[in-house]
N, C-alpha and C positions, 0 to 999 in steps of 0.2 A: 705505903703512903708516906710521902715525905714529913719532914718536921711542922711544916706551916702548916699541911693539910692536916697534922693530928692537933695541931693547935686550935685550930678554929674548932674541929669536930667535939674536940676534949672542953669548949668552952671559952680558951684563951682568944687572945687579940689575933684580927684577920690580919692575912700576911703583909697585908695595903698598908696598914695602922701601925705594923712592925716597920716595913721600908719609911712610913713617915718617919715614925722616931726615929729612925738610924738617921736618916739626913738630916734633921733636924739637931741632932746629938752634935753630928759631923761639921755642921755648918757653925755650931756655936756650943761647945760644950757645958762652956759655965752658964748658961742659963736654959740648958736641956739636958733633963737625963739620958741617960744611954736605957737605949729596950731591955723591955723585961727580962733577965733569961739567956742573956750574953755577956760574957766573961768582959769585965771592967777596964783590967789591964789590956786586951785587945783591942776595945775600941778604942780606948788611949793613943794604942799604938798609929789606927788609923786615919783615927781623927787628925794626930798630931804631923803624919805625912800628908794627909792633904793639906793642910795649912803652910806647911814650909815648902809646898811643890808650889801652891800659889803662890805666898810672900816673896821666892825667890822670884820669881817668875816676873814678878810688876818689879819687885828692885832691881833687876838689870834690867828692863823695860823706864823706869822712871829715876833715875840715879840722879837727879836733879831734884825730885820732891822729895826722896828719901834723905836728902843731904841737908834739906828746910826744912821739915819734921822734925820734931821730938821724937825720939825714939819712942815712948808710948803711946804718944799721940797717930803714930805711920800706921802702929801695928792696927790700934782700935779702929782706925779706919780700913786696912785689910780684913779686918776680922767682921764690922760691919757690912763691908761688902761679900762677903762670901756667907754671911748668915742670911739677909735684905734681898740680894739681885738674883733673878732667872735671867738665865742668859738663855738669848736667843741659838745662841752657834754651840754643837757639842765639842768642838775641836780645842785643843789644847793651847792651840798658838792664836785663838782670839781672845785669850782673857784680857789682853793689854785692853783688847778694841771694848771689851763690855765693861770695865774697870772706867774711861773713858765715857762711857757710857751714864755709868751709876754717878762720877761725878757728877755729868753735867743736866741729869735728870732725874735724880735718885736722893742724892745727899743733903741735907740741911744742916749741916755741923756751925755756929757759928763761932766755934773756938778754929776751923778751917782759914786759913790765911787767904786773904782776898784774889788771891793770883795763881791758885791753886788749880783749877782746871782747867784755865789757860794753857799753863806751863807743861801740865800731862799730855795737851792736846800739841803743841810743842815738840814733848820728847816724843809721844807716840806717833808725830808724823816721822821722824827721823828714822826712828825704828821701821813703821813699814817701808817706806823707801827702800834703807838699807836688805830690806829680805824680798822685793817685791820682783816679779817674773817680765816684767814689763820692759823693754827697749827703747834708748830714745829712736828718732827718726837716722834716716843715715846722713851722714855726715858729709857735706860738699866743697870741695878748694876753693868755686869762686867766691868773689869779691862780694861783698853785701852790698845789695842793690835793692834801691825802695821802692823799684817796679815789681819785686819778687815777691810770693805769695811765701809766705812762714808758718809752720805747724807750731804747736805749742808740744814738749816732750810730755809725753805721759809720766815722766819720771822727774817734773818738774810743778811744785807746787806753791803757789799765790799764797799766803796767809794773813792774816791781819786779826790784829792783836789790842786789846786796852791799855793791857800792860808791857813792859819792854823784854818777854818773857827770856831772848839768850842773852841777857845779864844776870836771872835771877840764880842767887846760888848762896853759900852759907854767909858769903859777907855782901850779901844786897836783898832786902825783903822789903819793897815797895808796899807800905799799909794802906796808899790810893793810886787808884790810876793817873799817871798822868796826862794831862789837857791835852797833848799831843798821841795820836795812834802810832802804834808799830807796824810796819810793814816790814814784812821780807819777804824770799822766797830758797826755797830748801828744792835741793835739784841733787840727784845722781846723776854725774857726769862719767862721762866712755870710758873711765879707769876705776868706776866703780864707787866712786868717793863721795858720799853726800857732802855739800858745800853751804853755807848759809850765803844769801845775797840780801843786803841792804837795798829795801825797794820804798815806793813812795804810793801814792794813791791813782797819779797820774801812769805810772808804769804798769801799776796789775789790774791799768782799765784799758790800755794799750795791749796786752795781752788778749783780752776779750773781745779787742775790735778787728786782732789780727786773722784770728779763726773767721771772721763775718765779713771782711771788706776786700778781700781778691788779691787786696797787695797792700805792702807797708804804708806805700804812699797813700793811700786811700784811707787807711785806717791813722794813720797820722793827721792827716787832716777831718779828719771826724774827732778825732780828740781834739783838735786844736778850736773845731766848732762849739763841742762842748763846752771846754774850756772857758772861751772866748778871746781865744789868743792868735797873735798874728801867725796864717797858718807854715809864712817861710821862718818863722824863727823856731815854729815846732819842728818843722822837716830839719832843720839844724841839729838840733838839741835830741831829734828823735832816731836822728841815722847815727848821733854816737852811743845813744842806749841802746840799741839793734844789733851795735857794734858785740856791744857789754854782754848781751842774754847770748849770743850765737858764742863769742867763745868760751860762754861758761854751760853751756848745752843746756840749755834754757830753751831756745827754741831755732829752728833750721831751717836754712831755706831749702819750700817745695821742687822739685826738680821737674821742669814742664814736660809734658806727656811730648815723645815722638812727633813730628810730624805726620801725617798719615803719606802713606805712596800709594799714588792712585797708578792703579794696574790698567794700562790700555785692553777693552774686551778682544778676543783672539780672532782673526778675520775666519769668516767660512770659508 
């Protein structure tokens, strides 16, 4: 009979109410005991590894909000989220993504700085990027042309922002958003290198018209109707941002399908 099964039989706590307290211990020592009946300094030991396999973990994941933290203030927020959040994923490389998570649906802290989950949502796109299996589109010599149909790279991401989050750092902590939004766009380009690109409102809706409208030109001028703007000054202004996104592999022109060759049927 193993240990748990003589426990319960002998009267003690069911093996279920042991595992609670363990993780519960694990999750937050200073306000859970460790189970009945298990050596002290042990759990110490284990508790004290998972917590520094997490904390590393989000600090070279978020090395921007660690830098704008108080050093007590980082920790009690790693240590509230590892007590607080069920993560949905068991794997090791989504805690950034559930961390991400607990901020921006979990957390209430209002000693938290206002730009606070922005900024994580920020470094945790850069990070996926960087580790992500994903390829842009293949890459073409000719000329960019606004009759050509354009993919958007999977490895190229639209963001928009309150605050001006790739400024924020030990000597800049915005305490309001400012009146103006942030646009960028965060792209792994063919050598591997995540890149930040300064964007606008008008650019990362151009993006979304480019996937829907058959060709630049088409979706250029749906912007420009939106807009309300004359549509040859947007065809102007929008073949040299075409220009911008294709050499920074942001997105690429579709390469049109073959013509077909029709086979004359064989005489009898």
């Amino acid at each position: 009979m193993t240990q748990a099964g003589a426990a319960a039989t002998d009267g003690g706590p069911p093996f279920q109410a042991v595992q609670r307290a363990f993780a519960a211990h694990v999750r937050n020592p200073d306000r859970h005991p460790a189970p009945a009946g298990v050596d002290p300094k042990r759990m110490a030991v284990y508790a004290g590894l998972v917590y520094r396999n997490i904390e590393g973990f989000l600090a070279r994941t978020f090395p921007a909000a660690l830098a704008v933290l108080p050093e007590a203030h980082w920790h009690a927020a790693v240590r509230d989220f590892i007590e607080r959040h069920t993560s949905d994923s068991p794997y090791f490389r989504d805690i950034s993504t559930e961390f991400l998570r607990y901020l921006e649906t979990e957390r209430d802290a209002p000693e938290d700085p206002p730009f606070l989950a922005e900024l994580c949502h920020y470094e945790w796109a850069r990070a996926t990027l960087i580790q992500s299996d994903e390829v842009p589109p293949p890459a073409r010599d000719a000329p960019v042309s606004l009759d050509a149909a354009f993919a958007l790279s999977p490895l190229a991401w639209p963001l928009h922002y309150r605050f001006p989050v790739h400024r924020i750092g030990a000597g800049f902590q915005p305490e309001a958003a400012p009146d103006a939004p942030t646009w960028l766009i965060l792209c792994r380009d063919r050598d591997d290198r995540v890149r930040r690109l300064d964007s606008n409102a008008a650019t990362t809706r151009l993006l979304g018209l480019l996937a829907e409208a058959g060709s630049a030109r088409r979706a250029l001028m749906a912007l420009a109707d939106e807009l309300g703007r004359d549509r040859r000054q947007v065809l102007r202004f929008g073949e040299d941002t075409l220009r911008r996104l294709v050499s920074a592999d942001v997105v690429a022109p579709i390469a049109e399908p073959p013509e077909a060759v029709v086979v004359p049927a064989a005489k009898e």
